[in-house]
C-alpha positions in Angstrom: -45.7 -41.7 9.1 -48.9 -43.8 9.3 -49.4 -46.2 11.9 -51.2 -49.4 10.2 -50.0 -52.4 11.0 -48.3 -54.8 8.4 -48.7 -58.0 10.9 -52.1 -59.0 9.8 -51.3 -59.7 6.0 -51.9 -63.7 5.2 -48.6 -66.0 4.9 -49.9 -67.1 1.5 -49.9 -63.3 -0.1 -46.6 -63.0 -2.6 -44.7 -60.1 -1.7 -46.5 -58.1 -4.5 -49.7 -58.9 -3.1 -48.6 -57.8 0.4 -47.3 -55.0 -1.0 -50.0 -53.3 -2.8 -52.2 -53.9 0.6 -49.0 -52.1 2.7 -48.6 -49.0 0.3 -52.3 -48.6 0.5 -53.2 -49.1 4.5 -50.4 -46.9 4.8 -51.0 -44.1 2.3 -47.9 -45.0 -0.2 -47.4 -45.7 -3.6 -45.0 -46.8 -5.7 -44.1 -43.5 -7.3 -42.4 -42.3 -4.0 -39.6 -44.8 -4.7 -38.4 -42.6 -7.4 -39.1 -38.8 -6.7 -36.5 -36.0 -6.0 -37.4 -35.7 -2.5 -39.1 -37.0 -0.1 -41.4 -35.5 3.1 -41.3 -36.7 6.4 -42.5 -35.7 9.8 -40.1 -33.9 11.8 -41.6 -32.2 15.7 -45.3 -32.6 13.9 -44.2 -30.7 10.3 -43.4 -32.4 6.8 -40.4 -31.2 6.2 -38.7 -32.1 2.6 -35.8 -34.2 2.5 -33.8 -35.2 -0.8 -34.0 -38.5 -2.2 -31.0 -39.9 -3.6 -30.0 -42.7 -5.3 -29.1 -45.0 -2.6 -32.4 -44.4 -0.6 -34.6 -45.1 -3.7 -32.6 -48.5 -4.1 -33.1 -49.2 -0.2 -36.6 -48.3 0.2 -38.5 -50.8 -2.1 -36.5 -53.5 -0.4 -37.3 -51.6 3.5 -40.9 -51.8 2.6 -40.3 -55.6 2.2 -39.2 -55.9 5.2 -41.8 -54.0 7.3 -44.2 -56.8 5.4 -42.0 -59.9 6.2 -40.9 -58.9 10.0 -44.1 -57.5 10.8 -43.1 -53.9 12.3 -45.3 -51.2 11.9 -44.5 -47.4 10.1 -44.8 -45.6 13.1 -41.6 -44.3 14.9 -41.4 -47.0 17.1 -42.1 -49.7 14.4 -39.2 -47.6 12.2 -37.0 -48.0 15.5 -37.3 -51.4 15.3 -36.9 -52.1 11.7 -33.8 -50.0 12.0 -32.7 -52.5 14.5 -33.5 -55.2 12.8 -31.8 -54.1 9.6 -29.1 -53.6 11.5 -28.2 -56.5 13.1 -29.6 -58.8 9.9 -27.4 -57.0 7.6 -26.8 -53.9 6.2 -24.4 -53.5 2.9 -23.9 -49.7 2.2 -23.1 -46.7 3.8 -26.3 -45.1 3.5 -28.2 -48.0 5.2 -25.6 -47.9 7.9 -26.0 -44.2 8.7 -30.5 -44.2 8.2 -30.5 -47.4 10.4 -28.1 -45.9 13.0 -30.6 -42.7 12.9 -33.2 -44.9 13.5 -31.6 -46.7 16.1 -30.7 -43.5 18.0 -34.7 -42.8 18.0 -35.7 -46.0 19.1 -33.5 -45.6 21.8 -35.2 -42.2 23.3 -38.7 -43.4 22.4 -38.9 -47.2 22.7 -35.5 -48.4 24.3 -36.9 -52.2 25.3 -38.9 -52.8 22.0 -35.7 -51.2 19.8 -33.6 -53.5 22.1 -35.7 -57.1 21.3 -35.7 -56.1 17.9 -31.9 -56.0 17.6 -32.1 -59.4 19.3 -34.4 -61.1 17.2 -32.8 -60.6 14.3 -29.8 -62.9 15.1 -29.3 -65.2 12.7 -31.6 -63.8 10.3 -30.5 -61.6 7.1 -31.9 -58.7 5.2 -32.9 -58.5 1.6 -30.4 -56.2 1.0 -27.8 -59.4 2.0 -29.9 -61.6 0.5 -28.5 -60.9 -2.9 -31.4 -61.6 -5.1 -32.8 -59.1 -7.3 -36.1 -57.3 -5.9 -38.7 -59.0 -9.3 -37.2 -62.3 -7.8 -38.6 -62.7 -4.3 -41.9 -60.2 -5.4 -43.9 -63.0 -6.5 -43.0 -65.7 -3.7 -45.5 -66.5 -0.4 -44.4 -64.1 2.5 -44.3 -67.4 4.5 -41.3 -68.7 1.8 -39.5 -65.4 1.9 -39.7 -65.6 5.6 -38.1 -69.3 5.9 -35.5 -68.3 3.5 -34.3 -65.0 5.0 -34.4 -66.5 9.1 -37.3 -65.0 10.3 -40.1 -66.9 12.0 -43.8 -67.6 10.7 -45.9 -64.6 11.3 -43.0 -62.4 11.1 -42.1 -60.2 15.0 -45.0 -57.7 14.5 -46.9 -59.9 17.4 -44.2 -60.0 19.8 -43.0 -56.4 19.7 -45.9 -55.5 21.2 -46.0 -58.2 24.1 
């Protein structure tokens, strides 16, 4: 996991735009989405992890939300988005159990900031709630995406760190 922060992209970027600069800073791409497996850091080693279905439907739309709530890629900021997911709504079983993983992390290594991210998100909603189709919200303003789904101006990449 990088640590870049996705807080600093401009309200007026579409999604797409904001996207291509998040994959980028953070050493992504695209192609991820959809291969077999996928590696990440476990006690300082890649280690290789399948990649099923349900995560490659999840992750374009997680990666969304990192842009739109502001939470960095770093454990922490993955603590967070896992609380936030969580409490703005998850709707399979797979988000369910990653976001409760994530939680449980948060929990050992950032307990307040996992905590206020689980209470910002009340009254907000996820993507994956949203119900509209990925190409539909891609080419709208961050700052649109943002009123629609809840979530204030600027996103809550700001406040976690306060």
């Amino acid at each position: 996991m990088h640590t870049q922060p996705v807080t600093d992209l401009p309200d007026n970027l579409t999604l797409r735009q904001a996207r291509e600069l998040y994959l980028a800073n953070n050493g992504f791409s695209m192609e991820e989405y959809t291969k077999p497996t996928v590696e990440l850091p476990i006690f300082g080693k890649m280690v290789k992890f399948p990649n099923p279905p349900s995560r490659q439907r999840a992750i374009a739309y997680h990666d969304l939300h990192h842009m739109l709530t502001g939470y960095g890629t770093n454990w922490e900021g993955e603590a967070e988005i896992s609380a936030w997911e969580l409490r703005a709504g998850c709707n399979t079983g797979f988000l369910w159990f990653i976001n409760l993983g994530g939680l449980l992390v948060g929990l050992f290594r950032a307990p307040l900031r996992t905590w206020r991210a689980f209470r910002r998100a009340r009254g907000q909603r996820t993507l994956y709630v949203d119900g509209r189709d990925l190409t539909a919200v891609l080419d709208l303003p961050i700052a649109e995406v943002r009123r629609q789904l809840g979530i204030p101006a600027g996103g809550h990449g700001a406040a976690a760190k306060a």
